[in-house]
N, C-alpha and C positions, 0 to 999 in steps of 0.2 A: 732318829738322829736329832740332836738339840739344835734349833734352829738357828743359833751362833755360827753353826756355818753353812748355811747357806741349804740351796734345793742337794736334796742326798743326791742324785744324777747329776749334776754339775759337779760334786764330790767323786762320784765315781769316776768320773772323766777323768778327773786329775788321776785318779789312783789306778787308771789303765793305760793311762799316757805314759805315765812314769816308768807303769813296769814294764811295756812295750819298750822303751829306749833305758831302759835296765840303770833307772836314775837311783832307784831305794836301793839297789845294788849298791850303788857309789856312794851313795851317802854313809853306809855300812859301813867301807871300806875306808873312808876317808876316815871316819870316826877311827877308828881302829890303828891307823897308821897314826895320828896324834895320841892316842893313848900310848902306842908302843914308845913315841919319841919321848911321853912324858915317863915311859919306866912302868906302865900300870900292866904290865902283859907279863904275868906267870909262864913262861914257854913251858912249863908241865900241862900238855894236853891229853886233856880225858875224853875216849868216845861211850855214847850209849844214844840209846833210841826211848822213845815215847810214843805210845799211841792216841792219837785224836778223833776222837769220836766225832763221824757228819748227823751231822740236822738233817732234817729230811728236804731241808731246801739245799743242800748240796746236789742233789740229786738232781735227773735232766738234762744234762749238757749233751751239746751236740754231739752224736760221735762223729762226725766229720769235722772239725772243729776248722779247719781252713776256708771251709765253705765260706766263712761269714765273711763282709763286707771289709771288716777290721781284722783278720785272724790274730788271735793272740799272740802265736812261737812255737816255740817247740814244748806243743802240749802233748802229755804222753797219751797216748791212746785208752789206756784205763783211766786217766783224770787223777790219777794215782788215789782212788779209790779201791778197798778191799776186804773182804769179810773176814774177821777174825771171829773168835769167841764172844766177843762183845755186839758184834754187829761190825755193820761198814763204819769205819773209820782212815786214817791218814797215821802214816809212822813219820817223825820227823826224827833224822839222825842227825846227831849233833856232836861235835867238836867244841867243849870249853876247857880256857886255859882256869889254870887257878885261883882265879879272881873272880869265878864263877859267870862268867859270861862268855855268848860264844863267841866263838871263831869263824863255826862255817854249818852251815843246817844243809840236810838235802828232804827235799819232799818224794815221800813215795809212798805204795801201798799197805796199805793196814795189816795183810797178808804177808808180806816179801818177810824176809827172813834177814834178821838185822848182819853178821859175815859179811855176803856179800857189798854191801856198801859200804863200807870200811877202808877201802882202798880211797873209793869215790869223797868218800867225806874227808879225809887225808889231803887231796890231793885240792879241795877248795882255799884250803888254808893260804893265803896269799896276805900280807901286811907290809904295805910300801914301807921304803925307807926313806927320811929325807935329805933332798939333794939324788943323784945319778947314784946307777946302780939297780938289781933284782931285789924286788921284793923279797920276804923274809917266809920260806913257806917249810921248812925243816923246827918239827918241835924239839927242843932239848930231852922229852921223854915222854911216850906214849904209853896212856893206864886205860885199860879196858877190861872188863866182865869176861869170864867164861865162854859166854855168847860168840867173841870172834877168836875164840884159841882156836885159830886152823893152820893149818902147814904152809897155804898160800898167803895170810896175814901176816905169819911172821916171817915167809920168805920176803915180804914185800917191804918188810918195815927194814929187813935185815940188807936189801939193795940201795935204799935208803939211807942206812947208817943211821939208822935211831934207835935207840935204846928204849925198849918194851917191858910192861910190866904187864901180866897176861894172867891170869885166872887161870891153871889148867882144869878140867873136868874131870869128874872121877873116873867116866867111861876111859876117855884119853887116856888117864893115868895109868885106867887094867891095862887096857892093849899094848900098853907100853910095854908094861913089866911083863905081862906073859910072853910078849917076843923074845925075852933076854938083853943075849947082847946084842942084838940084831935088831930091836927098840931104840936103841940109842938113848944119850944121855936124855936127864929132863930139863924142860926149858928152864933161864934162869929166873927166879920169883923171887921178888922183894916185900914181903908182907908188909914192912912197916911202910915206904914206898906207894902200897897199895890203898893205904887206908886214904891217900890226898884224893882218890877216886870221888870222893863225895862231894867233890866239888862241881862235876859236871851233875851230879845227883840236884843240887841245888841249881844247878843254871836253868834247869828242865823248872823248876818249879819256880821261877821266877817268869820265866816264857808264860805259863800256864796259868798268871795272875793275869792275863789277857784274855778276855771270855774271845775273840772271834777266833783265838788260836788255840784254848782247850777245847774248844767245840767249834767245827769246821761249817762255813756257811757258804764258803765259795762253791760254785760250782766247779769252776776250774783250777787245775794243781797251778797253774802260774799266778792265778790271782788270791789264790792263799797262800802260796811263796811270797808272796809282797806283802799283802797282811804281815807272815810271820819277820819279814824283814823292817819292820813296820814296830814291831814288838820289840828285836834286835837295837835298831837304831835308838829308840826309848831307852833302852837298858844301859846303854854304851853313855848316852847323854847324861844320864844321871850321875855315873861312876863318874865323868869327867865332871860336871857341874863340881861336885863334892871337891872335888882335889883341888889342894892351896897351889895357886899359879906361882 
C-alpha cells in the first residue's frame, strides 16, 4: 500500500468500520439517487453474473466467524466461496442500467448457479427520490441471458409488472413445441431490444479494471462486498464528475 495513506491497519479499520455500519452502502446509494435526479439513469436494466477468481489468501477464514471479538454480520457460512472449473472463485451478480454502471451487485458463491439470484438482485435495486416519497426500485425493462429463462423469473418479473426481454434456450424451446398446445405460447422476445444487453456486459468489465475485485483477496464475502462497493462508488463518481452541472 503507498504510504500516502497511512499504516495499511489503520486503513483497514476504516474499511471495516464502514462496512460494519453499512456506510459504502450509503455512499452508493447516495451517489445513485443524484445521478437519477441529474437524468443519468437508463431505467433499461441488464442482469448477468461474473466470476472472480480468490488468491490463496482468501482462504482461512474462521468458520465460526461470530466467534470474534468484532463479528462482521451476516457472513454467509461458505464466505461465499466456491469451486468452479476454474478453481475457487466468488460470482458477483449484477444489475446495470444502460449507462453501464450498476445498480445493485450481490456477492456469492463461484458454484451457485446464476437463476436463482435473479429475483434477489432485482429486488436490491433501490434509488431515492428527492424530497418524500419511495424510492424508485421498478426497471422500465429487464434484459437477461438464457441463464435465467425460467418459469419462476418470469412469473416474478410478471407480478412485478415489468416488461422482460429473456433469451429463451433451445432446450426450452424443444419442450415447448413437442407438448403442442399444451406448451403454450412462446415468451415474448425483442431481438433488437436485446442487443442493449451489452451494456451490463461492459459494466462487469469496468468493475474488473479493479485488481482486488477481479481477483478476490478478502477473506470474508462482507469484506469483499465493500471492496466491490468500493469499486461501485468510483465508477458512479466518475460518470457524475464528467457531467456539465
Amino acid at each position: 500500500m503507498p504510504e500516502r495513506y497511512g499504516h495499511w491497519q489503520s486503513v483497514y479499520h476504516l474499511l471495516r468500520t464502514w462496512q460494519r455500519a453499512g456506510i459504502w452502502t450509503l455512499i452508493a446509494a447516495k451517489l445513485r439517487a443524484w445521478a437519477d435526479t441529474a437524468g443519468l439513469i437508463d431505467w433499461r436494466v441488464s442482469v448477468d453474473s461474473t466470476t472472480c477468481r480468490a488468491h490463496p489468501h482468501a482462504a482461512g477464514a474462521r468458520r465460526t466467524p461470530y466467534d470474534q471479538v468484532e463479528p462482521p454480520g451476516d457472513e454467509p457460512r461458505d464466505h461465499a466461496l466456491g469451486r468452479s472449473r476454474g478453481g475457487w472463485g466468488t460470482k458477483l451478480h449484477l444489475a446495470g442500467e444502460q449507462g453501464r454502471k450498476p445498480l445493485a451487485v450481490v456477492v456469492g458463491a463461484g458454484h451457485r448457479g446464476d437463476s436463482p439470484q435473479f429475483a434477489r438482485v432485482l429486488e436490491r435495486i433501490r434509488v431515492a427520490r428527492p424530497g418524500p416519497g419511495r424510492p424508485r426500485t421498478r426497471p422500465d425493462r429487464v434484459l437477461a441471458d438464457k441463464a435465467y429463462s425460467s418459469r419462476s423469473n418470469r412469473a416474478y418479473l410478471r407480478r412485478r409488472k415489468i416488461p422482460a426481454t429473456i433469451a429463451e434456450p433451445a432446450d426450452q424451446r424443444a419442450h415447448r413445441k413437442a407438448r403442442g398446445s399444451a406448451g403454450g405460447r412462446p415468451p415474448a422476445f425483442d431481438a433488437r431490444a436485446y442487443r442493449d444487453r451489452h451494456a451490463v456486459e461492459c459494466g462487469v468489465g469496468l468493475l474488473k479494471q479493479f485488481r482486488a475485485v477481479a481477483t478476490r483477496y478478502d477473506k470474508l464475502a462482507l469484506r469483499y462486498e465493500a471492496t466491490v462497493h468500493i469499486a461501485v462508488i468510483d465508477i458512479w463518481l466518475r460518470d457524475l464528475a464528467t457531467t456539465p452541472s
